[in-house]
C-alpha positions as CSV (number, residue, x, y, z in Angstrom):
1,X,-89.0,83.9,24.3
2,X,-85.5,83.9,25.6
3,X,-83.9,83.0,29.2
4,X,-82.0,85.2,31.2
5,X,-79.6,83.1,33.1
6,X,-78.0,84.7,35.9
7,X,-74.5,84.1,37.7
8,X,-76.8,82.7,41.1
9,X,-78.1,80.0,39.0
10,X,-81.5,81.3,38.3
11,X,-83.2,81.5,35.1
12,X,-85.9,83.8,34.3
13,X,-88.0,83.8,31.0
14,X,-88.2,86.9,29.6
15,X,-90.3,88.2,26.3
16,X,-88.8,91.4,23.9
17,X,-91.3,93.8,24.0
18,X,-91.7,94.2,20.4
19,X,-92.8,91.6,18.0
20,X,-89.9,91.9,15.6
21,X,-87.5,91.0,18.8
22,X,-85.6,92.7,21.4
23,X,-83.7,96.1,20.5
24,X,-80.3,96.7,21.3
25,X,-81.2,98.7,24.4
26,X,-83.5,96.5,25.7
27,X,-80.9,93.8,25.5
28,X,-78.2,96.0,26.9
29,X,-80.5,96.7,30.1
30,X,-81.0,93.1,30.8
31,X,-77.2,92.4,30.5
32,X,-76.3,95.6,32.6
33,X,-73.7,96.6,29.9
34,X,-73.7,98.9,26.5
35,X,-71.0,96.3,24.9
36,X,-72.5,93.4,24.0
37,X,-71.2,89.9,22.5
38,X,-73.2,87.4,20.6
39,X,-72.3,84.0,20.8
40,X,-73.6,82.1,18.0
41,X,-74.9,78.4,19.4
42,X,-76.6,76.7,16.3
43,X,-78.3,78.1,13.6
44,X,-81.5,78.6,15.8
45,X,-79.7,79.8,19.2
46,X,-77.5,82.9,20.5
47,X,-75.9,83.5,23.8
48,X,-75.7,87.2,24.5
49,X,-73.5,88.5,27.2
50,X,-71.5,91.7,28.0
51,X,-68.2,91.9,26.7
52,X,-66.4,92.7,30.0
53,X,-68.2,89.6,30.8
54,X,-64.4,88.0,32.0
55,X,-64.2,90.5,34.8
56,X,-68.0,89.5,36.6
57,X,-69.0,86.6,38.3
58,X,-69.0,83.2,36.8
59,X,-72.1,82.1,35.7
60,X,-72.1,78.3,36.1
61,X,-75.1,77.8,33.8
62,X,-74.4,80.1,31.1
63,X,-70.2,78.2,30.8
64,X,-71.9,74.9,30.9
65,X,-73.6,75.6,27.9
66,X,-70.9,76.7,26.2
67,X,-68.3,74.7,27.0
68,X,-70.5,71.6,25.9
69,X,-71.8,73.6,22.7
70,X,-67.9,74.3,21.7
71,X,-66.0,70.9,23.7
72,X,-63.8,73.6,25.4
73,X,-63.4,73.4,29.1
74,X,-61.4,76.2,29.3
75,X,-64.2,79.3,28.1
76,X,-66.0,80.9,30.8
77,X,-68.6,83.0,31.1
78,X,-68.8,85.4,33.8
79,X,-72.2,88.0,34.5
80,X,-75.9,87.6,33.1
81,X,-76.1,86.1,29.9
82,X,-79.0,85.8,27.5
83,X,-79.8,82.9,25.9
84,X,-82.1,83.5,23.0
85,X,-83.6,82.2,19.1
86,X,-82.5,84.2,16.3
87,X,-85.7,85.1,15.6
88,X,-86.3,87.4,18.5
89,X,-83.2,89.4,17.4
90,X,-84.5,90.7,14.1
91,X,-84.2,94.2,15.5
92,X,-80.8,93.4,16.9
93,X,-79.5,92.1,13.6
94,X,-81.1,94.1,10.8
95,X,-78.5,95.9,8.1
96,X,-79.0,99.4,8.1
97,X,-80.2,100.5,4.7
């Protein structure tokens, strides 16, 4: 399960709709952009948000938890952002053979 943190402060749970994990598309539609950054957390967690994210809204939440995760007060994030565990990203992640 992953949340979906918004730039109004809400937070919504959201499931990928495959068991492997979320595929790129599905991530892309959630995040309302084709160019996507991963933020790698911890080894467990990612925060996904669009690239242009600089340019959107500030999302409150979604800087919070990176500033803390990184000690930097000066990164923000701006539009949705998902947060999400490595494991639901299989499909997102996997090499092309």
């Amino acid at each position: 399960m992953a949340k979906l943190i918004k730039p109004d402060g809400s937070m919504t749970d959201v499931d990928p709709e495959y068991e492997e994990g979320f595929l790129p598309s599905d991530i892309a539609a959630l995040l309302g952009g084709e160019e996507l950054r991963v933020i790698s957390l911890t080894s467990e967690l990612v925060l996904i948000i669009a690239s242009d994210h600089a340019e959107l809204e500030k999302n409150e939440n979604a800087t919070s938890i990176v500033q803390k995760t990184f000690g930097d007060p000066h990164q923000q994030i701006g539009g949705v952002a998902l947060l999400v565990d490595r494991q639901d990203l299989d499909l997102l992640l996997e090499e092309p053979s």
